[in-house]
C-alpha positions in Angstrom: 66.3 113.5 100.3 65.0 111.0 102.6 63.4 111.3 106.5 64.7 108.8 109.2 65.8 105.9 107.8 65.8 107.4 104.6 67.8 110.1 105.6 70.3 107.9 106.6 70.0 106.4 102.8 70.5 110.0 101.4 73.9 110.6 103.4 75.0 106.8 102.7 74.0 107.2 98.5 75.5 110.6 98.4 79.2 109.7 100.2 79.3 107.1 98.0 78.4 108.5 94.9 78.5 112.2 95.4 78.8 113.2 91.8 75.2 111.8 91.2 73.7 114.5 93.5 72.8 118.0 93.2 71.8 118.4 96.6 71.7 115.5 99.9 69.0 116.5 102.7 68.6 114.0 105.5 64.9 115.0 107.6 65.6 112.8 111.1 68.3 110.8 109.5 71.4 109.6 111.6 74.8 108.2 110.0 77.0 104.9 111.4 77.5 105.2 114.6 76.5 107.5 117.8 78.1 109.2 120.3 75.3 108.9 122.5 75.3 107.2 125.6 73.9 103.7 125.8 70.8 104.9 127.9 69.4 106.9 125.5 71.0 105.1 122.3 71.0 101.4 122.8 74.6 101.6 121.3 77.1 100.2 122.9 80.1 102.5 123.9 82.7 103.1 123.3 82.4 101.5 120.1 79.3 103.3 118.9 81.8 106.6 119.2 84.3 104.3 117.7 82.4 103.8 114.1 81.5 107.3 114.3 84.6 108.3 114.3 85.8 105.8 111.5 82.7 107.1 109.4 83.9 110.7 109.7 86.8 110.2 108.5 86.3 107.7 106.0 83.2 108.6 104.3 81.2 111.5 105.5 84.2 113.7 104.1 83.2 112.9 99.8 80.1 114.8 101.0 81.9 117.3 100.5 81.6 117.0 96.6 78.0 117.8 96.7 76.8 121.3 96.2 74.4 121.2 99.0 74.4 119.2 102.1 71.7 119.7 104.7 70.5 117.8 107.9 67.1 118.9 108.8 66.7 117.8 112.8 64.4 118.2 116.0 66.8 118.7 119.0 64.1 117.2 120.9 64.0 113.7 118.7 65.1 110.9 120.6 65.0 108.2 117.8 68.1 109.8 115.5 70.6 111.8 117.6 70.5 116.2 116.4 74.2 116.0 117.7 75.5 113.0 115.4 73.9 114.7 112.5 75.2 118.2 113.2 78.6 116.3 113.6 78.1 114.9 110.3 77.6 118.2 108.9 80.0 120.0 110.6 82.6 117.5 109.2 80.8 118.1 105.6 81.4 122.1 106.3 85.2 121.6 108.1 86.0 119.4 104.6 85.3 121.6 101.9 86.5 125.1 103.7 89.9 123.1 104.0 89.7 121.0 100.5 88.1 124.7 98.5 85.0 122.9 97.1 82.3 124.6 96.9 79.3 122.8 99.0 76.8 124.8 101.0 75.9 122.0 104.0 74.0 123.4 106.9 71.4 122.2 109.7 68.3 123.0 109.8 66.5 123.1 113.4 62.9 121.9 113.3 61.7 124.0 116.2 60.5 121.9 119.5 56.9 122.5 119.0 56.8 121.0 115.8 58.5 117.9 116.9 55.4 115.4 117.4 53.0 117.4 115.1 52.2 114.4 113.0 51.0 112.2 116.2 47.6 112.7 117.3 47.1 115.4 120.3 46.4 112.5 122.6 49.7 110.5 121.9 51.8 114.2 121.5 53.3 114.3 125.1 54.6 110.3 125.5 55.9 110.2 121.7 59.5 110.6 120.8 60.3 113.7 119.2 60.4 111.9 116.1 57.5 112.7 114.3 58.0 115.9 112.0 57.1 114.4 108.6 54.5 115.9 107.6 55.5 119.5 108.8 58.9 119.1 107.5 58.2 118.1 103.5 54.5 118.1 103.3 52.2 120.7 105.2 52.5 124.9 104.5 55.0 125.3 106.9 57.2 123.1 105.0 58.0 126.0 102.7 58.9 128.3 105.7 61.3 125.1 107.5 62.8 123.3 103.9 61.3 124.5 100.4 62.0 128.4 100.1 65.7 128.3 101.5 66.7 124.6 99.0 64.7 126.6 96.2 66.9 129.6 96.5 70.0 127.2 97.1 69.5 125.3 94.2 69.3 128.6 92.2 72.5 129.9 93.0 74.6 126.6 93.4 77.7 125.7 91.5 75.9 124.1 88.3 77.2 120.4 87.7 78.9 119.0 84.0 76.3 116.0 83.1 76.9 113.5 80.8 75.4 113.6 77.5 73.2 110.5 77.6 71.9 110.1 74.7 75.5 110.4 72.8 76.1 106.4 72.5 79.7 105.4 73.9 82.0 103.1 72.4 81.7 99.9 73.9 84.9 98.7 75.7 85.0 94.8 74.4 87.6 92.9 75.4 88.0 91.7 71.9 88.5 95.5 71.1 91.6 95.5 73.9 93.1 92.4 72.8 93.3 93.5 69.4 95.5 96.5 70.6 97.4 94.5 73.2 98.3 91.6 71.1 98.8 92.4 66.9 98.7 88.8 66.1 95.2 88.6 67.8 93.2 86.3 65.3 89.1 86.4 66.5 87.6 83.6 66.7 85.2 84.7 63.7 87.9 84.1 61.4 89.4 81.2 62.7 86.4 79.5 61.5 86.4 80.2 57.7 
């Protein structure tokens, strides 16, 4: 779970290690890429849509692998792009229907009033939609927008197969392999004798 840039940490850290994750919830995150106008973006196009595209295809899809995928986004935040994100999960959705897995990935709307509730009342009106922090993962109403729904998620999810950690593995030593490989292997410890 991580908000803005963090967000954009949690899709990164679960497409490339989905297996690690229970659940990934970007809170005004964004992935590679826009398909945003410049204007509003500061990206240039077409090849902001370009690496969004690529990232779709390339990454966004191992999402897939994790039980539950949220994006959690103000349609009125101008700093991380509502559509990019809701592309991102849509891909995440369109993946596992097609591949069978089982991942529940859905986006949550922070509704419009809520968007700048964690700037002051006097700097509410010029700020950018960005500001939902506090509402989102910390204040009451974060139960009704995040907490209540992930809880009950979480309960009925698909339950993962963890390692036993503290069963030691065998090392893999390379001495150990070129012993198999090679049957005239003669260690060094002997050689010495």
């Amino acid at each position: 779970m991580g908000y803005s840039m963090g967000g954009f940490g949690a899709i990164q850290l679960g497409c490339w290690a989905p297996e690690a994750f229970d659940a990934v919830i970007s809170i005004a995150g964004y992935g590679m890429g826009t398909q945003e106008p410049t204007e509003t973006s500061g990206a240039p196009q077409p090849k902001g849509r370009r690496v969004l595209e690529w990232y779709l295809d390339r990454h966004v899809p191992k999402l897939a692998d994790v039980p539950i995928v949220w994006g959690v986004h103000c349609r009125e935040d101008t700093m991380s792009s509502f559509d990019d994100v809701n592309t991102i999960i849509d891909t995440v959705s369109e993946t596992a229907y097609r591949s069978r897995k089982r991942c529940h990935s859905q986006m949550v709307e922070v509704p419009a009033e809520l968007a700048n509730s964690d700037y002051p009342k006097r700097r509410r009106d010029a700020a950018s939609g960005h500001g939902y922090f506090n509402v989102t993962l910390l204040k009451d109403r974060s139960e009704e927008i995040l907490f209540t729904d992930l809880r009950n998620q979480l309960s009925r999810s698909a339950k993962r197969q963890r390692p036993r950690w503290d069963i030691p593995e065998e090392p893999e030593s390379t001495a150990n392999w070129k012993r198999e490989q090679n049957e005239f292997y003669d260690p060094p410890s002997k050689r010495w004798r």
